[in-house]
C-alpha positions in Angstrom: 111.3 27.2 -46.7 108.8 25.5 -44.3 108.0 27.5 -41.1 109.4 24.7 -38.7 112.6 24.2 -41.0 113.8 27.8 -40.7 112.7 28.1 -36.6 116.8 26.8 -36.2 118.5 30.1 -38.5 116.0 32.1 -36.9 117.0 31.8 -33.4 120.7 31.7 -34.0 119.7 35.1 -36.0 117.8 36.1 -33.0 121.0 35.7 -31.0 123.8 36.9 -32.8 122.0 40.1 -34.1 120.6 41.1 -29.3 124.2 39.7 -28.8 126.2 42.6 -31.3 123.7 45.0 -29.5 124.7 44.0 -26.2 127.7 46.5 -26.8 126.5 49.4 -27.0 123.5 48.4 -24.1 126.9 47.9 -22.0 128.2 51.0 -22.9 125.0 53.0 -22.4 125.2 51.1 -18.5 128.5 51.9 -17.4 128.5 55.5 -18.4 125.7 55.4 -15.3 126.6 52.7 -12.3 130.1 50.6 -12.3 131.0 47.8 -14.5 130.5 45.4 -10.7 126.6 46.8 -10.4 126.1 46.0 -14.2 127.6 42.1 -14.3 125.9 41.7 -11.2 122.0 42.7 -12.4 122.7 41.4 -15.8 122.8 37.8 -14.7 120.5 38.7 -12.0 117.7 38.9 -14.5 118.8 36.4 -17.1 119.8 33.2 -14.1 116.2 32.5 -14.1 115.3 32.2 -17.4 118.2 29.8 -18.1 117.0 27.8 -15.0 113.4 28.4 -16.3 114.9 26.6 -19.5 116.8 23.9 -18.0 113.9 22.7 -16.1 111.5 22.4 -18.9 114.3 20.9 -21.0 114.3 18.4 -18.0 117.6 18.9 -17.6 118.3 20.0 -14.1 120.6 18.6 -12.2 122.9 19.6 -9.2 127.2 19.9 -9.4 128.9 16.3 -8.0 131.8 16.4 -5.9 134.9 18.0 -7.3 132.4 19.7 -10.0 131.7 22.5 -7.7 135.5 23.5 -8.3 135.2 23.3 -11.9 132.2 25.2 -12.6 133.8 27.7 -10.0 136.7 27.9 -11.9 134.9 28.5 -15.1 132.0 30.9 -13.5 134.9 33.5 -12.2 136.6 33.1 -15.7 133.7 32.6 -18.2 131.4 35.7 -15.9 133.0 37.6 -13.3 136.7 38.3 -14.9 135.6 38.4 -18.2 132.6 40.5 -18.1 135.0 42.9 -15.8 136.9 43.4 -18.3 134.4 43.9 -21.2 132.8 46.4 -18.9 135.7 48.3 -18.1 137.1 48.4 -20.9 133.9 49.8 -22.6 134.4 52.6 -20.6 137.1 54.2 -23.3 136.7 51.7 -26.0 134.0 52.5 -28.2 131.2 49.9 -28.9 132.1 49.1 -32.8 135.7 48.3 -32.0 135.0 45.8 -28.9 132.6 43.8 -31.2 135.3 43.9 -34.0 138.0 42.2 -31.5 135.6 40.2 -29.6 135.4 38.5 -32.7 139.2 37.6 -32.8 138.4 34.5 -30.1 137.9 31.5 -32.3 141.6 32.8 -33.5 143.0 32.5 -29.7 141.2 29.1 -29.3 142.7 27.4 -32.5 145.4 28.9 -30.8 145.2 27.5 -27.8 143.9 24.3 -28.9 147.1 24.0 -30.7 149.4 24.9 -27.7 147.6 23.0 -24.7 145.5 20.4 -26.6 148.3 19.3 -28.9 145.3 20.2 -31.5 147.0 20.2 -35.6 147.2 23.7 -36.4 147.0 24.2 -40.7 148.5 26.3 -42.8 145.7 27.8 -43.3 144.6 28.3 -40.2 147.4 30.2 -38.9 147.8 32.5 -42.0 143.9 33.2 -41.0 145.3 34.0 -37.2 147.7 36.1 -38.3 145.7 38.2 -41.1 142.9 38.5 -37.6 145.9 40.2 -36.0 146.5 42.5 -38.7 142.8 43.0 -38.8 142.5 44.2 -35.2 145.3 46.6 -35.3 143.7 47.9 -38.5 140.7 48.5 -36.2 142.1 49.7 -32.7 144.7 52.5 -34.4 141.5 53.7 -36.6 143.4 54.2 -39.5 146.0 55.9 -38.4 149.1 54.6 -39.5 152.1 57.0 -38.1 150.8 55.5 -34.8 150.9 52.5 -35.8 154.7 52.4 -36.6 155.6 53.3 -33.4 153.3 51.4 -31.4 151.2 54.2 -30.1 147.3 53.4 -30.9 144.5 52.2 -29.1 142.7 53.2 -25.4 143.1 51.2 -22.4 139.9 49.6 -22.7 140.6 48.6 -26.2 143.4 46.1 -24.7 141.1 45.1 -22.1 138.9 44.2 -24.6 141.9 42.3 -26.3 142.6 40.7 -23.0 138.9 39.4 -22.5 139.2 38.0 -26.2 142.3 36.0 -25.0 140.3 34.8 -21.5 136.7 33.2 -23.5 139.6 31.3 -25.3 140.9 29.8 -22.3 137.5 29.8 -21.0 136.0 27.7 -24.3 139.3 25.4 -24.0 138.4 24.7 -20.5 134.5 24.6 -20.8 135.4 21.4 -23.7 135.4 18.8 -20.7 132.7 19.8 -18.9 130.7 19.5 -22.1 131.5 15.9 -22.8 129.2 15.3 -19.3 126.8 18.3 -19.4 123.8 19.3 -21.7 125.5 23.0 -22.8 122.3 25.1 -20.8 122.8 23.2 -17.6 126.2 24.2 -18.2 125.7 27.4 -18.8 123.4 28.0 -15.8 126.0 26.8 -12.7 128.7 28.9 -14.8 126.3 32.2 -14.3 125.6 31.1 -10.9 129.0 30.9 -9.6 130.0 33.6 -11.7 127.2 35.8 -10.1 128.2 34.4 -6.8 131.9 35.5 -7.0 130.3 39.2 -8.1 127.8 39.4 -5.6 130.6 39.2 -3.2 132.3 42.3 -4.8 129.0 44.0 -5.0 127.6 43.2 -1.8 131.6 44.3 0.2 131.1 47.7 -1.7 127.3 48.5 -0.9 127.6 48.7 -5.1 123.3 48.7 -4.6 123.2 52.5 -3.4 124.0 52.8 -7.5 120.4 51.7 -8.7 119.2 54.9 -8.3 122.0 56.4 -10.7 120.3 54.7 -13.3 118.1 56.6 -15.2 115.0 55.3 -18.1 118.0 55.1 -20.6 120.3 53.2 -18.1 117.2 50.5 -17.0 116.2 49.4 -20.6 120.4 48.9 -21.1 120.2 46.7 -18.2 116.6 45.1 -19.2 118.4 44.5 -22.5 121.2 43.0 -21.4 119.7 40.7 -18.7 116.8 39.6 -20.2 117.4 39.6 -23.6 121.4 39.4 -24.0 121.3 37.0 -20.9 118.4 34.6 -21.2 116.5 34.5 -24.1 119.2 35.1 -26.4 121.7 32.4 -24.5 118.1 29.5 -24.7 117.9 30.3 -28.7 121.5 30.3 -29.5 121.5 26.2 -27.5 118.0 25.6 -29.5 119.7 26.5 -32.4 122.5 24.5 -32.2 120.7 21.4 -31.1 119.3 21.3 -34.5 122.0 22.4 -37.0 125.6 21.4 -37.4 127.9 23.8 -35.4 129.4 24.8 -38.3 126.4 26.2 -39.7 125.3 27.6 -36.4 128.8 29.4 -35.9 128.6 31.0 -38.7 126.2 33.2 -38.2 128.4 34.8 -35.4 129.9 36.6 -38.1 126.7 39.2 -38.1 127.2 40.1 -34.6 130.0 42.6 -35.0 128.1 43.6 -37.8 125.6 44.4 -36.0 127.1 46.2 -33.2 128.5 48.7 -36.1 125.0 49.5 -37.3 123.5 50.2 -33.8 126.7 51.8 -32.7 126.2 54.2 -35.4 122.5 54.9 -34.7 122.6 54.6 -31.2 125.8 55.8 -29.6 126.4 58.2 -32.8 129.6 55.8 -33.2 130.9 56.9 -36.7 131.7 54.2 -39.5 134.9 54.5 -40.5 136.9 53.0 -43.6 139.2 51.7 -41.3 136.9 49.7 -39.2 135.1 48.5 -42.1 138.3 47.6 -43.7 139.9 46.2 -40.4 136.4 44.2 -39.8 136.4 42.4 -43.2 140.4 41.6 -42.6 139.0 40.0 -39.5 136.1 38.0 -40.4 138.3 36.8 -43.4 140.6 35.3 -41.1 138.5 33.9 -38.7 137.1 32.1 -42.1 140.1 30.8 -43.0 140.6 29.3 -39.0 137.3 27.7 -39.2 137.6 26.4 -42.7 137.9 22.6 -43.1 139.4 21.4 -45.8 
């Protein structure tokens, strides 16, 4: 394959495979300074690479009117709520089992699509939600099935997790008009800036800065990770990508990220692979197959 042909499926690789490590980089960070401090110097270092992008993309271009609201709307969804509650809930849920239901969204927005957007919903498609479903409690009760039965499985931060699967739904279901006006990285970049600016004020109101110094070498590259690479460069391949392939094509390479978080999981955090996850994880990508396929 020609070197400028395959450019495209390397950058949506590029993403997928920093975006199932971004994890366990989250992980590493809260077990140092507070989920607040992490969101907030995440999009601190990746905001001006995606404005770095936008303006070379010539693509820059101020809110109008009632837009403010919107992106508002969408920055404390799409940023400050939901990376809350990936954050927190990494503090209990391990790193392999976040990426696993993270991966249950496209489920929730067919979903959604179906309930708000009067969207056709297939056979198919919800057979594929529901074996997701089965997939993810496969995952969060780790096998154990007694538990199961009477509804006692899972940590806290594994239905936080759940919750924040639910929220980029509504987020993504929202985010469709905005898109029908707005190139996706100009988009993207007043969504992380109002986000930011709606965690700022949290961070600023709890003097949240005295925690930099908590951070040791480990705790730094986790945030470098995560803001450079998880943040901005990752975020300006995945929209190259997609400008050049079919979304289709693109999207499905988002079935390596969970993937991916199990492998580094494993390595980095020690995270064991378990024939439940694996099991629960293949249930799940399966169904989110069968929501995507079109017949």
């Amino acid at each position: 394959m020609p070197k400028l042909k395959s450019l495209p499926y390397l950058e949506a690789l590029f993403a997928v495979v920093v975006w199932g490590g971004s994890f366990i980089a989250t992980k590493i960070a809260v077990g140092q300074i507070s989920p607040t401090t992490v969101v907030w110097i995440r999009f601190t270092m990746g905001i001006p690479l995606i404005l770095f992008a936008v303006v070379i993309r010539k693509q820059f271009a101020f809110p109008k009117g009632n837009e403010w609201w919107y992106f508002a709307l969408l920055g404390f969804l799409g940023i400050s709520f939901h990376q809350w509650l990936q954050s927190n809930g990494l503090k209990t849920a391990q790193a392999t089992t976040t990426a696993w239901i993270i991966s249950t969204s496209p489920a929730f927005i067919a979903v959604l699509g179906w309930l708000v957007l009067k969207e056709k919903l297939k056979l198919h498609q919800s057979l594929g939600i529901a074996l997701s479903m089965c997939g993810v409690l496969a995952v969060v009760s780790k096998g154990d099935w007694e538990a199961l039965a009477v509804g006692k499985f899972g940590t806290v931060g594994d239905f936080l997790i759940l919750i924040s699967s639910v929220n980029w739904a509504v987020f993504s279901i929202l985010s469709r008009r905005g898109l029908k006006s707005h190139p996706s990285t100009r988009m993207t970049l007043w969504v992380m800036t109002t986000g930011w600016l709606f965690t700022s004020v949290t961070f600023i109101a709890g003097k949240n800065y005295t925690e930099f110094l908590q951070l040791d070498w480990r705790g730094w590259m986790a945030m470098v990770y995560l803001g450079i690479l998880t943040t901005g460069l990752a975020y300006i391949a995945w929209f190259s990508a997609l400008s050049q392939l079919p979304a289709a094509q693109t999207g499905a390479f988002l079935f390596i990220e969970p993937l991916t978080s199990m492998v580094v999981a494993a390595n980095v955090l020690g995270e064991k692979i378990t024939f439940a996850s694996v099991l629960g994880g293949v249930v799940i990508l399966v169904g989110i197959w069968m929501v995507n396929k079109v017949k």
